[in-house]
N, C-alpha and C positions, 0 to 999 in steps of 0.2 A: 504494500500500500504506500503510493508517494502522498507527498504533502497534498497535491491537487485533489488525490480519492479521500485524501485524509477529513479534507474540509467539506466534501461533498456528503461522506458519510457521515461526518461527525456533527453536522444539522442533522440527519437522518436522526440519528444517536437521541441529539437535543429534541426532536420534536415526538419522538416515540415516550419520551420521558414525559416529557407535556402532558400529551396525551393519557400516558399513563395515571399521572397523578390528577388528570382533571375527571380520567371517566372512573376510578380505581373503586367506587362505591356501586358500580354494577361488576363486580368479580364478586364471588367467596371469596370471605377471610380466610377459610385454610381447607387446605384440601382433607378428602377421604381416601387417598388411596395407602396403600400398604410398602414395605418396603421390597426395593428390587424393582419397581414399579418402571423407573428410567432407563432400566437394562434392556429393557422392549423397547423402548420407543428407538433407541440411538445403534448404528451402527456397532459391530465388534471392536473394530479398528479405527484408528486416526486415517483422513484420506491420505491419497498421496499427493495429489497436487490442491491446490487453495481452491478454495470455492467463494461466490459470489458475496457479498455481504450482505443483501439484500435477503439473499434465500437464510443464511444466518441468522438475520431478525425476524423471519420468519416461523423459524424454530424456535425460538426463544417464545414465540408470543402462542404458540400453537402447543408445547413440550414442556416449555419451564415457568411460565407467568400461570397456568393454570393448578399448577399442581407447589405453589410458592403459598406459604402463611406470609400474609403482607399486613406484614408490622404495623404501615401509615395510612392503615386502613379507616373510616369512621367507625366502624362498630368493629375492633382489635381495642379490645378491655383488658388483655392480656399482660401478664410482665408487669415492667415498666415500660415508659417512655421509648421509643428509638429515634432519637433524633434524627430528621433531615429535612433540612429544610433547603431551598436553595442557595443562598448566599455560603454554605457551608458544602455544596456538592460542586460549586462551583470552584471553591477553594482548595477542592480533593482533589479536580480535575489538573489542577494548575500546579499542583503538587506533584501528582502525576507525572504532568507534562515535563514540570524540573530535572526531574529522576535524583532527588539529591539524597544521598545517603551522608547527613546528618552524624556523624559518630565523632565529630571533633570539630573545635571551632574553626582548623585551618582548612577542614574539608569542606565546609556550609558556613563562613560566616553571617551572612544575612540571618540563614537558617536559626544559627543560637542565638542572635544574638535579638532575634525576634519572639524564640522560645521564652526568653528571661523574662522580655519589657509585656509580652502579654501575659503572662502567669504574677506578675505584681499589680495588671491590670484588675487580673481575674479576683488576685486576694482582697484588693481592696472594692471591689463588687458586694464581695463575702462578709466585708467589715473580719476580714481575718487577726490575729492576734498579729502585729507589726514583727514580730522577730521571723515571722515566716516569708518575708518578701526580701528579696535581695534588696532594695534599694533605700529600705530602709535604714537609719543613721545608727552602727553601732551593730548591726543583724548580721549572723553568720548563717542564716535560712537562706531558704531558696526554694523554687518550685521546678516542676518538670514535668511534661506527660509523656505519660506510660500510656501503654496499648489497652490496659483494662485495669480495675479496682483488685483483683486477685493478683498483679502482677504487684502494684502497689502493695501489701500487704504482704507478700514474702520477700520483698527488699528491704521494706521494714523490720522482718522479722530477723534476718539477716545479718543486718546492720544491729539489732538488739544484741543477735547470739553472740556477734563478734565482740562487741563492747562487755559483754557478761562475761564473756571469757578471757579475755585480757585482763578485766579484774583480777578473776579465779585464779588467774597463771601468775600474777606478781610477777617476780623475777626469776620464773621456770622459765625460761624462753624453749629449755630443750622437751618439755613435755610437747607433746601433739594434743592440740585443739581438741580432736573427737576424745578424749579421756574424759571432757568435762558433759560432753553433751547430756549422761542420764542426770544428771545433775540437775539441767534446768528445767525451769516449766513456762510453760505460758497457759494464759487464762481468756476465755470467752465465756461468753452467757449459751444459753443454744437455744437461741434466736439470732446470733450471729452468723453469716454468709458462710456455707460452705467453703469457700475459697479459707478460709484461718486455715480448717482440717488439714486441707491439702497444702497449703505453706508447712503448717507441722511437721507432715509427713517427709516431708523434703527438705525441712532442713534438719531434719531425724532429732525431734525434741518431743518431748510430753505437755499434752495438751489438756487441760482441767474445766471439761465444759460444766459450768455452775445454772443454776438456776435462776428465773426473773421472779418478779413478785405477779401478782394477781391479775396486773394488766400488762405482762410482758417485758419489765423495764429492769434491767441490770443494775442491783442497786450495790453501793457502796459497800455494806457490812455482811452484803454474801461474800465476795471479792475477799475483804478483809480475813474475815474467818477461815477463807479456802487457803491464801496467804500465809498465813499464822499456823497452821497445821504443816503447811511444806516446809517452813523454816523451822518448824520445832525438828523435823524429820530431818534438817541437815541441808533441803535443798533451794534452788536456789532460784527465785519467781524473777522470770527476768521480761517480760513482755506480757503486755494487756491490752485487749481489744476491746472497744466502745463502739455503739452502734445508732447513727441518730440517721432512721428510719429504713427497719429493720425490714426484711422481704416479705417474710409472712405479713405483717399487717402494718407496718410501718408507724412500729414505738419508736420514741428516741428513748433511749438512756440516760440516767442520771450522772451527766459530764464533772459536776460537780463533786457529786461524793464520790462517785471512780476517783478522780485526780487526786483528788484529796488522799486517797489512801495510797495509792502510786505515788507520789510523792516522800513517803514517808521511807522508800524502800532506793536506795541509788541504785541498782542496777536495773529496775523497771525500766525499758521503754514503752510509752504511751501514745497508743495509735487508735484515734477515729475514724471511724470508716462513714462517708455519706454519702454513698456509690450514688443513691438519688436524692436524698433528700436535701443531703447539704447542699446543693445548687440553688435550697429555697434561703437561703440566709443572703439571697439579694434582695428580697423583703425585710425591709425592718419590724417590720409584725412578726417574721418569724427567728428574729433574730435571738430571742429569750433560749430557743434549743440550743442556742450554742453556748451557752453559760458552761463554764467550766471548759471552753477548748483552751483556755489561756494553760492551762497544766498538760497539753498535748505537747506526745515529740515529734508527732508527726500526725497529717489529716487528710485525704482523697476524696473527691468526691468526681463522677463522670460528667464532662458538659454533653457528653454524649445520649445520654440519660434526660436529663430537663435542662436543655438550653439549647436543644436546635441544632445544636453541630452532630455530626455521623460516626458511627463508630469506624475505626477505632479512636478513642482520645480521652484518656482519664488523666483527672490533674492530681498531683501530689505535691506537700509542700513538708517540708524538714525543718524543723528549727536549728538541728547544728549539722549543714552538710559535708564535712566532715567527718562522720560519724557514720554516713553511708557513703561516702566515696572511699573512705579507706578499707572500710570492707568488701569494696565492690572492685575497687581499680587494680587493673591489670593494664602492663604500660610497655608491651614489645616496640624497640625500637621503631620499626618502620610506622608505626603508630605516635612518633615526637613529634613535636613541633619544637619551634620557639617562642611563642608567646604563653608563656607561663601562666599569665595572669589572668590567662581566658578559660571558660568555662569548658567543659568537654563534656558532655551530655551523656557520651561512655559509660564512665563514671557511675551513673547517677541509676542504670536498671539491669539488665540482664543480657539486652543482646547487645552486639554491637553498633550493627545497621540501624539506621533512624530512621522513618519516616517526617516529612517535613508536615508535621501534623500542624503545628503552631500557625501555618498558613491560614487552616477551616475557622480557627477559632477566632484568628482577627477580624476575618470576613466577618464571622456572625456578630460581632460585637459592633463593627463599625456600622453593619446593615441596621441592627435592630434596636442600635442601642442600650443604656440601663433600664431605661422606663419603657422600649418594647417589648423586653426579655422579661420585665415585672408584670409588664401587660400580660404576658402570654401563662404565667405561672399564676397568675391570681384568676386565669379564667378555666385554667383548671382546676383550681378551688373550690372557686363556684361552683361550678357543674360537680364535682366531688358530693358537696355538701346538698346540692337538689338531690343526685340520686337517692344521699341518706335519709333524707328527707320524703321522697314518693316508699323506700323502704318500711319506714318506720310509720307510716300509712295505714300500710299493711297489716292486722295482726296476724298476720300467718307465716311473716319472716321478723327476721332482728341483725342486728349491726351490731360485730362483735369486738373492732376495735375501733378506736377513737381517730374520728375522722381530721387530720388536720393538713393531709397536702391531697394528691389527687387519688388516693387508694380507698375504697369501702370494701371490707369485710363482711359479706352477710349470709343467710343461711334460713332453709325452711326450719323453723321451728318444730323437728321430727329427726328420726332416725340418722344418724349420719349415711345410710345404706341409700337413702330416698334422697338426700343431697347431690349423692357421687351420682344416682342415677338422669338430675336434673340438669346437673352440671353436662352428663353424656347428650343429655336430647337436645342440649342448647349446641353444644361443636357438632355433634353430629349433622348438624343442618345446615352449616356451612355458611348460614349468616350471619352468625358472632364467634370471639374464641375468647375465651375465658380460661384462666387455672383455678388450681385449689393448692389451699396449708391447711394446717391444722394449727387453732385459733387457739389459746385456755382448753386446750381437750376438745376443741370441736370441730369437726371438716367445715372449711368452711369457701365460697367461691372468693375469689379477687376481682372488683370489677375495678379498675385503672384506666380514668381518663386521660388518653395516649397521644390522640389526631390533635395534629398544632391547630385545626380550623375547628375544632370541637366546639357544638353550640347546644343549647337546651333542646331544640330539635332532634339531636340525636341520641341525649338520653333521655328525653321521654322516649322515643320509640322503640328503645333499647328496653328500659322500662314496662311496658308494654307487651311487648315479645318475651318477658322474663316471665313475666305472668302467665301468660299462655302455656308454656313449658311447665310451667308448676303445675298448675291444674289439669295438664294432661299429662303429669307424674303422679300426681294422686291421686288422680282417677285410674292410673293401670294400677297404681298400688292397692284401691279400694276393690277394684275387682277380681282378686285374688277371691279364687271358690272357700266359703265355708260350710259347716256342716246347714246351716237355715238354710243357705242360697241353693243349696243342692238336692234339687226333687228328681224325680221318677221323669216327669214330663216338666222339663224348665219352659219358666214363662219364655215369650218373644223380650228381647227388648234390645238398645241399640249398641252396636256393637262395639264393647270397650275398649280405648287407646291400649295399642301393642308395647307389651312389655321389653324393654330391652332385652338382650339377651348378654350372659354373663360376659364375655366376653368384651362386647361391643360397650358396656357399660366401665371395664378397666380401660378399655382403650382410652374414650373419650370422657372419661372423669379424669384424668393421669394417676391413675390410682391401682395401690395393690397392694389389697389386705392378709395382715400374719397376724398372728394369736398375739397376745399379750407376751407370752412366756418370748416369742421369736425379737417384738421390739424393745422388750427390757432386756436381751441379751447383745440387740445393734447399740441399744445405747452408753450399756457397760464398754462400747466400744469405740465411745466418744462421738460418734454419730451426730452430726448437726443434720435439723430442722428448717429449712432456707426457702419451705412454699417450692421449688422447684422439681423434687420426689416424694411429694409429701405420703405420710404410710397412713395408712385406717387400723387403729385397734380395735379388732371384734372385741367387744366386752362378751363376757359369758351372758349376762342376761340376752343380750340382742342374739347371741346364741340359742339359747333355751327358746326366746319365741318365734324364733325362725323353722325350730326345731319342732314348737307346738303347731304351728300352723303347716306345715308338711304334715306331719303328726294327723292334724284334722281332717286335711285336703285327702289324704289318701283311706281316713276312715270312711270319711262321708262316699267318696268315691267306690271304696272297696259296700257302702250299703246300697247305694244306688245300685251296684251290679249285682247284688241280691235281692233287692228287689226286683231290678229288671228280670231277675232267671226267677225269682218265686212265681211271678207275671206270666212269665213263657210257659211254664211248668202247670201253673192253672187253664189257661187259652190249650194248649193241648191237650188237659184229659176234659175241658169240657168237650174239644171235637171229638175225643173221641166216645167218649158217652152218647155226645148225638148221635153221633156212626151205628152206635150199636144200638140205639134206644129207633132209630129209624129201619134197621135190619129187623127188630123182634117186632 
């Protein structure tokens, strides 16, 4: 392709996008098909010679747009946020187009040295603590984006073990590092993001997932107590996670009394995680959740997530970056430079290669401004707060956590069985896609206003549609056979909504239930909770009446067919009575 076909196709490109996002409300939100599903459609092999581009986008719109869950969908309640908006895909492109691999300041300077001035931009959006911005007077902080909030969180973790352990070593320089590792611990709540787990796991440490209180919030004197018990034990708490709004239902955490007790302990490091929510502390109405970052050693949060820009691009900010570049940097000569006093971006994550991500983000800031980007976050508020509002309407559902950015937890007031199966007829249908967590003990769906053009319009009729689904869930639920319902000759009457079947109900709830005994032995295994794989406890009773009502279904069943043969069994010796009473 030369520049000539370049520019020809690349309107092509441009207006198939257009398109896309202006008709994208007549597709399904996500498809029904199963996996292996694309291995039909596309050849065995790559061709040999190029083909057309035209026929290209032709596949794409016929092969892969049909069978795509599309995130920027209006009724995609799902997740989080996926940021894209244009000023931000435009910035991809352009990035793109650079080809700049960013891994040091003498390879990309524009690159870094645009990364810096918009991540001070960013902090002070945030109203961040001053020691996290480079340009602050006297700050040895700094920010940097990372490719996703899980990668944030195990450089942090990293950067903690290294500093723990340098303590721990004094002046052994000849001990080896891994001697200290069972030593240390780190601490989440579990309500905290899956990603902690697998940082744990990889930097081979022990992980102490502790408890929330009543409404899910990681409070200070669980922390403390779990603390106290490992250093009585010898070892040695060196990393804490805080979580201000968590996946399942989007609690923040008590930032205050965490830090408080992390403070008290020097080799803690203290890392907030606000994969989405911290993005809303560009409101100063919600800036009360962030009380207590001032005791942070580190915070993240995605603009990927709530501000419009695309993934990948999570921001991360250090209070002493030192403290992760010495744990992180590796400096093969053909990797020098000369200017010392420049930043190297290297440093600061895991891989080498950059992306020039800092591009998308200035775009969006310059397009939409502070008070567009406010704009757009306080109109997913609102709508938040109407759905909980038409919820709580209802008495036949309830809202199970506290509604304060764009997440509503809610849930039919019944069986968790009858949830997962409401949840199945809502994706099943291919007009909305929803997930589930489990909420204080209960399945519960996530609805998550997502589409940056989101208006009341769409959750009433989301709203709406929600309702219908219920009631033709409990109406297949009610029509389950009992023993009254079951006569000899059943009345006529209309013919009741089809029950899912087992299967099709794990599918499309994301759900897969194990006994009590199976999830109290994942979670002796540190197991976090993150709405993503969320599990169903059969409790024993919802066993036993599941077990009564099979129980009844097959007594009443097993009478009916004795009646029907006692029935049979009289109609033929009256015939044949007559037979013989009409011979004599």
């Amino acid at each position: 392709m030369n520049t000539e076909e370049f520019r020809v196709h690349g309107k092509r490109m441009i207006d198939y996008i257009c398109d896309y996002g202006r008709t994208i409300e007549c597709r399904d939100v996500a498809p029904t098909v199963d996996p292996g599903f694309l291995r039909h459609l596309l050849p065995d092999e790559a061709p040999q010679k190029g083909e057309d581009f035209k026929r290209m986008l032709e596949d794409v719109e016929k092969k892969i747009m049909p069978n795509m869950v599309h995130w920027n969908h209006p009724r995609f309640f799902a997740y989080f946020p996926s940021g894209n908006s244009y000023p931000s895909i435009l910035g991809d492109m352009l990035s793109s187009a650079i080809g700049s691999i960013g891994f040091s300041w003498a390879s990309s300077p524009a690159a870094t040295e645009l990364e810096a001035i918009v991540m001070d931009w960013y902090a002070k959006a945030l109203d961040l603590p001053a020691f996290f911005r480079s340009d602050a007077v006297g700050s040895v902080g700094g920010g940097v984006l990372q490719g996703s909030a899980s990668e944030c969180a195990l450089v942090c973790m990293m950067a903690a073990r290294a500093r723990a352990i340098k303590e721990l070593k004094g002046n052994n320089a000849d001990v080896h590092d891994s001697v200290y590792l069972p030593q240390l611990v780190a601490y989440a709540s579990k309500e905290a993001h899956s990603s902690i787990e697998k940082a744990a796991k990889m930097a081979i440490v022990k992980l102490r997932v502790l408890e929330t209180d009543h409404r899910g919030v990681f409070r200070g004197n669980t922390l403390q107590e779990a603390m106290q018990r490992d250093l009585e034990c010898g070892l040695t708490p060196f990393f804490v996670v805080a979580t201000v709004g968590t996946t399942s239902a989007c609690v923040f955490d008590n930032l205050v009394e965490i830090g408080e007790v992390c403070k008290e302990v020097p080799t803690i490091w203290f890392h907030v995680d606000g994969a989405y929510a911290g993005n809303s502390f560009i409101l100063p109405e919600m800036r009360h959740f962030k009380k207590g970052l001032e005791y942070a050693d580190s915070f993240n949060t995605n603009p990927n997530k709530l501000l419009l820009t695309n993934f990948d691009c999570s921001a991360m900010w250090v209070k002493e970056v030192k403290l992760l570049t010495s744990a992180l940097a590796v400096d093969p000569l053909y990797l020098q430079h000369d200017h010392s006093s420049a930043v190297d971006y290297r440093h600061y994550g895991i891989p080498l290669s950059r992306r020039f991500r800092a591009l998308k983000l200035w775009f969006v800031f310059r397009s939409y401004g502070i008070v567009g980007l406010q704009k757009y976050i306080r109109n997913h508020i609102a709508l938040a707060k109407r759905f909980e509002s038409l919820v709580l309407l209802d008495e036949r559902f309830e809202v199970r956590n506290d509604v304060n950015l764009g997440l509503v937890c809610f849930r039919l007031i019944h069986h968790d069985r009858i949830n997962r199966d409401l949840l199945a007829r809502i994706n099943h249908s291919g007009k909305f896609h929803m997930t589930p967590a489990m909420v204080r003990g209960k399945y519960i769906i996530r609805f998550c206003v997502t589409y940056e053009h989101a208006t009341a319009e769409h959750i009433d009729y989301a709203w709406d549609e929600i309702r219908n689904f219920a009631e033709e869930t409990l109406a297949a639920e009610c029509s389950a056979p009992t023993i009254q319902q079951i006569s000899v000759t059943p009345a006529i009457s209309k013919k009741p909504p089809k029950k899912l079947t087992r299967s099709m109900s794990t599918r499309f709830s994301f759900t897969r239930s194990v006994s009590r005994e199976i999830y109290e032995r994942q979670n002796s295994r540190s197991q976090l909770t993150d709405g993503a794989t969320p599990i169903v406890i059969i409790d024993t009773d919802e066993i036993l009446e599941s077990l009564q009502r099979a129980t009844a279904a097959a007594a009443s069943a097993n009478s009916a067919h004795s009646d029907r043969e006692r029935i049979q069994k009289q109609a033929e010796l009256y015939e044949t009575d007559s037979t013989d009473e009409a011979s004599n």
